[in-house]
C-alpha positions in Angstrom: 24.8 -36.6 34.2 26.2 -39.9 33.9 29.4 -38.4 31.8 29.3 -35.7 34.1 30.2 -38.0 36.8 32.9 -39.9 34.8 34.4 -36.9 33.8 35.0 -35.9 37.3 36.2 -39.3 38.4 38.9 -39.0 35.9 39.9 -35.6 36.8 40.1 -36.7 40.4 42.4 -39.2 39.3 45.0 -37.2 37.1 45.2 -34.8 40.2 45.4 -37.9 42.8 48.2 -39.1 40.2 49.9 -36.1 40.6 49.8 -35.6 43.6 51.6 -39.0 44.0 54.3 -38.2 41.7 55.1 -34.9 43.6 55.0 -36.9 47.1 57.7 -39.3 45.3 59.6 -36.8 43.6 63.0 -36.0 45.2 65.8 -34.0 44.7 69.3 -35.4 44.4 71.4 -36.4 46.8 75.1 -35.5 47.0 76.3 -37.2 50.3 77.7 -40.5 49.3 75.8 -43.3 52.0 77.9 -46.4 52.6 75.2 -48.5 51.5 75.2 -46.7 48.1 79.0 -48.6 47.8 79.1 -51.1 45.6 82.4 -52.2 46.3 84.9 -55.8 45.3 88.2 -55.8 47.3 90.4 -59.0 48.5 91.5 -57.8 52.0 94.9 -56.6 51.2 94.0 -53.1 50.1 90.6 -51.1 51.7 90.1 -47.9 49.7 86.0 -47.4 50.7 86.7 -44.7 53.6 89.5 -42.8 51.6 86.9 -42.8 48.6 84.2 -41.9 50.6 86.0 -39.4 52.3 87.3 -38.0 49.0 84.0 -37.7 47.0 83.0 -35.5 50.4 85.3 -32.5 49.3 84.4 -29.2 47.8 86.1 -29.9 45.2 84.7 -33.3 43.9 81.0 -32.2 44.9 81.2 -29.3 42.4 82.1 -31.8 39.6 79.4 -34.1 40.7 77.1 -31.4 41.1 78.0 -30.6 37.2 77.6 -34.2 36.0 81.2 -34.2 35.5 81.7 -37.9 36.8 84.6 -38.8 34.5 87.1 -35.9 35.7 86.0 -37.3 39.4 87.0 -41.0 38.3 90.2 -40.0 36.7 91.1 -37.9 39.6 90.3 -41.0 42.4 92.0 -43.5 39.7 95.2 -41.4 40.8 95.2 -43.7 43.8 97.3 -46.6 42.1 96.1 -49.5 44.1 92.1 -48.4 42.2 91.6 -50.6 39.9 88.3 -49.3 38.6 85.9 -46.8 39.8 82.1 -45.9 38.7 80.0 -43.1 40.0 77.1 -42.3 39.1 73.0 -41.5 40.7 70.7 -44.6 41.0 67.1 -44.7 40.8 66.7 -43.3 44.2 68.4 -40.0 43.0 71.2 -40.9 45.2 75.0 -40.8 45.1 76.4 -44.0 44.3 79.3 -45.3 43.4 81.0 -49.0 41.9 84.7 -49.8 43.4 86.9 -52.1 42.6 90.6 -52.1 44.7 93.4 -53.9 42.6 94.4 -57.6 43.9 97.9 -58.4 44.1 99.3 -61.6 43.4 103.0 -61.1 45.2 105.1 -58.4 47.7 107.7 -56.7 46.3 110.1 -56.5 49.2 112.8 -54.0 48.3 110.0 -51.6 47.1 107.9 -52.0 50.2 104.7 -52.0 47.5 102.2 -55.2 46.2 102.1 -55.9 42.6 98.8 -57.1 40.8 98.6 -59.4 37.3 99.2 -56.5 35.0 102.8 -55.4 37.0 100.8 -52.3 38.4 102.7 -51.4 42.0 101.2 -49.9 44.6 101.6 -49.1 48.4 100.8 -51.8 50.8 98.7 -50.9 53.7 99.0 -54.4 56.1 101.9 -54.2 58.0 102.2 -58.3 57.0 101.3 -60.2 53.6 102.6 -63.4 54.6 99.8 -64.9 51.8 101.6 -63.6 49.3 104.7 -64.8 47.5 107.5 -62.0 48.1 109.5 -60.8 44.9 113.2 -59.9 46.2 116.1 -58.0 45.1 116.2 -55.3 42.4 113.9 -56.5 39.4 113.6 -54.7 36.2 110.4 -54.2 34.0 111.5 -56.9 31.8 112.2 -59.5 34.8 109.0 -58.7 36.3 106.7 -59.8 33.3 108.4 -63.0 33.4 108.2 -63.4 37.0 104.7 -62.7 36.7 104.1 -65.3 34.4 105.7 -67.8 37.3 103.4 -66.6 39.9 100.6 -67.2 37.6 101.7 -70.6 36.8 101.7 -71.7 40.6 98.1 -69.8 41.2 96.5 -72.1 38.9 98.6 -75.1 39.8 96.1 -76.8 42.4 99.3 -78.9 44.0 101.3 -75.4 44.3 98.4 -73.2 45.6 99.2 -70.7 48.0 102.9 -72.5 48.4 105.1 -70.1 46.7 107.3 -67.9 48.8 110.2 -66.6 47.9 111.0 -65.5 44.1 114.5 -63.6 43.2 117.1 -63.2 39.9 120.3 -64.3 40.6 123.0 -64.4 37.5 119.9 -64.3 35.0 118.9 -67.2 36.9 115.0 -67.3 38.0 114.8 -68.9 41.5 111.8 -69.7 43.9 112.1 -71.4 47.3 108.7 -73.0 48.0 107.1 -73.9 51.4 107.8 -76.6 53.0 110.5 -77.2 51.1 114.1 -75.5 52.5 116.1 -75.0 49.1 116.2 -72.6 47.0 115.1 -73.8 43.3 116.8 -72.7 39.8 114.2 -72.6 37.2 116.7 -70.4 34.7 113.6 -69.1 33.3 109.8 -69.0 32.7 110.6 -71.5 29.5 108.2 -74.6 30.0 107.3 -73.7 33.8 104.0 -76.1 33.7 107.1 -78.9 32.6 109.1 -77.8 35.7 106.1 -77.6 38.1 105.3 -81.3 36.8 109.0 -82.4 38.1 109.2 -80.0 41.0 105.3 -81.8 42.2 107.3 -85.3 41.9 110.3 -84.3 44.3 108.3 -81.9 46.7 105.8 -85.1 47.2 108.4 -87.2 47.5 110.6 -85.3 50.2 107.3 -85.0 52.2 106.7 -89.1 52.7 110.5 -89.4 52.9 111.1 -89.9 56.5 114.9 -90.5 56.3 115.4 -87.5 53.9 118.5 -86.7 52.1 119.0 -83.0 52.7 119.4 -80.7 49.3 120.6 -77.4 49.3 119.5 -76.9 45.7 117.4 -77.9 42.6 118.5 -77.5 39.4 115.6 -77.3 37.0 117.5 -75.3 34.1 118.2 -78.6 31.9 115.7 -80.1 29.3 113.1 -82.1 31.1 115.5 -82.9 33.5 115.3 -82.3 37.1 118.8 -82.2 39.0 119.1 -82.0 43.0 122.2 -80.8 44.5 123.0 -82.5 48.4 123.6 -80.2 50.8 
């Protein structure tokens, strides 16, 4: 009787169990929810709505709906200013997805676009990007890489932070023209540029406590370690 009665009380509990497992069971879900966005941007670019808005279409659903997730990612990648994109169901059974937007590091003006650290353009969608250092004239592939390598150079510069605004070619020449400062700057190349930042820092601090300042229409940093300033 005693086995009896265990027996029973684990039958009750294999059927309570699944019971359970059927309550938590669910089917899964194809509408993407905002809080199933995982998503990394920087303010310049917002591509969570358009995504969203995407991954809603006929089209993409029947892909999802045949765990075809790749074709969908390298469909939505189309959108040059994605930098990376991950979709996938969580644990929930639920539509989720991982987005990353590109972060550009200057504005090219002629082209209307931003550009990130790897030279990828893309549109811009703020009608201002006064934050970002603006890349002018006609620049070639070539010219880009090495005005890239500038920018860089003054994003990790603590001193120069945030004060680069103007970069340009003019007669092979590379120029900036940095806040604060009203001249334009010939660096002739990216050659040395932490060596050039290191003289630039010296003058720009100096023409800040100068209160009787001497007024330059250029800098010349194209010489070997040697910073020349041209009066106005």
């Amino acid at each position: 009787m005693y086995r009896l009665i265990i027996m029973l009380g684990l039958l009750s509990s294999l059927i309570f169990m699944g019971l359970i497992s059927s309550f938590n069971y669910s089917e899964k879900s194809y509408d993407l929810k905002t809080y199933n966005i995982l998503y990394t941007s920087n303010g310049f670019i917002d591509n969570q709505e358009i995504v969203k808005s995407l991954i809603s279409e006929k089209q993409y659903q029947n892909l999802i709906k045949n765990n075809e997730f790749v074709k969908v990612e390298t469909k939505l990648k189309e959108i040059k200013s994605i930098e990376n994109i991950d979709i996938y169901f969580n644990d929930k059974n639920e539509l989720a997805i991982k987005l990353i937007d590109r972060t550009p590091i200057a504005y090219l003006k002629d082209l209307n676009s931003l550009i990130d650290i790897n030279g990828k353009v893309f549109e811009k969608e703020q009608s201002k990007n006064d934050s970002l250092p603006s890349i002018n004239g006609n620049i070639s592939e070539q010219q880009i890489l090495k005005i890239i390598n500038v920018i860089s150079a003054f994003k990790k510069d603590k001193f120069f932070e945030n004060k680069l605004k103007e970069i340009w070619y003019r007669n092979d020449h590379l120029y900036v023209r940095i806040k604060n400062l009203e001249l334009d700057v010939n660096l002739g190349n990216q050659n040395k540029i932490i060596d050039k930042l290191k003289m630039l820092k010296g003058f720009y601090a100096y023409q800040l406590k100068n209160i009787n300042q001497i007024k330059y229409k250029q800098l010349d940093l194209v010489y070997n370690d040697r910073l020349v300033a041209i009066k106005k």
